[in-house]
C-alpha positions in Angstrom: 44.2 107.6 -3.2 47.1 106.9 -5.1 49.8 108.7 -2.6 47.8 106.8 0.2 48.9 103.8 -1.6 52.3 104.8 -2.4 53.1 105.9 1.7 51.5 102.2 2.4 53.8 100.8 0.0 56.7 102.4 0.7 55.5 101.7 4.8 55.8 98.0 4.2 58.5 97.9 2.3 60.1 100.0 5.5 58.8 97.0 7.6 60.3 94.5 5.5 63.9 96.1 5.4 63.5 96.6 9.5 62.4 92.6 9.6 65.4 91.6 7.9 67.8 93.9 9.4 66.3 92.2 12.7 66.8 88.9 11.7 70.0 89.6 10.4 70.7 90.8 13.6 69.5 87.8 15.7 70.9 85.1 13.5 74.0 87.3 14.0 73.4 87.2 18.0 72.8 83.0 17.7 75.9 82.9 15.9 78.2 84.7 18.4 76.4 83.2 21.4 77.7 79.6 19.6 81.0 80.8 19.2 81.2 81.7 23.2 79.6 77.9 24.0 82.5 76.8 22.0 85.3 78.6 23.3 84.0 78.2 26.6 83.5 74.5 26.6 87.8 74.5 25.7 88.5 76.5 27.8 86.8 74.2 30.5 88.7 71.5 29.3 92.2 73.2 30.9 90.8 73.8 34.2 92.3 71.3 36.3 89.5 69.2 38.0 89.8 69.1 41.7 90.2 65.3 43.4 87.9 65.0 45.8 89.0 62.0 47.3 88.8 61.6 50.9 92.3 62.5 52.3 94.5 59.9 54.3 94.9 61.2 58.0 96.9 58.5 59.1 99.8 60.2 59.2 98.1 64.0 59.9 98.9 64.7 63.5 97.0 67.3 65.3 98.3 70.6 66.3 96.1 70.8 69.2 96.4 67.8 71.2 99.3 65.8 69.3 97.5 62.9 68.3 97.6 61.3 65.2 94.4 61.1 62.9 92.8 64.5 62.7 93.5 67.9 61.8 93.4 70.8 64.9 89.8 71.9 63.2 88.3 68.7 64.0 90.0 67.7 67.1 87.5 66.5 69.5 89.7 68.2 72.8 89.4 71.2 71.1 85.3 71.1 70.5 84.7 70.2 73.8 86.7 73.3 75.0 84.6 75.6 72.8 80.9 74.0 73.2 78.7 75.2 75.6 78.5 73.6 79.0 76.0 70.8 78.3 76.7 70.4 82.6 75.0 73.1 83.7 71.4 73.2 81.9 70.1 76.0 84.2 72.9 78.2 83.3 72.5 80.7 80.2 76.0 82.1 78.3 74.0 85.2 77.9 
């Protein structure tokens, strides 16, 4: 009974080193994950942030059609060229 207790003994006491190693280990983990937050929120801060503001197309003139106040990807000549004949309903493109 005795070397039963001994081999229990020293089992938990194996247990309790693995336990610690493992907390060790996560508090470790939680440390370097906080370091990355950190470093990643300064790094943030450099990144230029992008103005979203709505552009001035006054002076844009369109490649397409020449008029002033849109860009060729929204030019409403150009749309109508490309969209399907709403004319003809009984005509398929396929």
């Amino acid at each position: 009974m005795h070397i039963e207790h001994a081999k229990m003994t020293d089992t938990i006491n194996i247990l309790a080193m693995e336990r610690k190693a493992l907390r060790h280990q996560h508090a470790k983990k939680d440390y370097l994950i906080a370091r990355l937050r950190v470093r990643i929120a300064s790094l943030e801060q450099l990144i230029p942030i992008p103005n979203h503001a709505p552009r001035d197309k006054s002076t844009v003139t369109c490649y397409e059609c020449g008029v002033v106040g849109h860009y060729s990807n929204e030019c409403p000549k150009k749309l109508a060229k490309t969209a399907p004949n709403a004319a003809a309903p009984g005509k398929s493109r396929f």
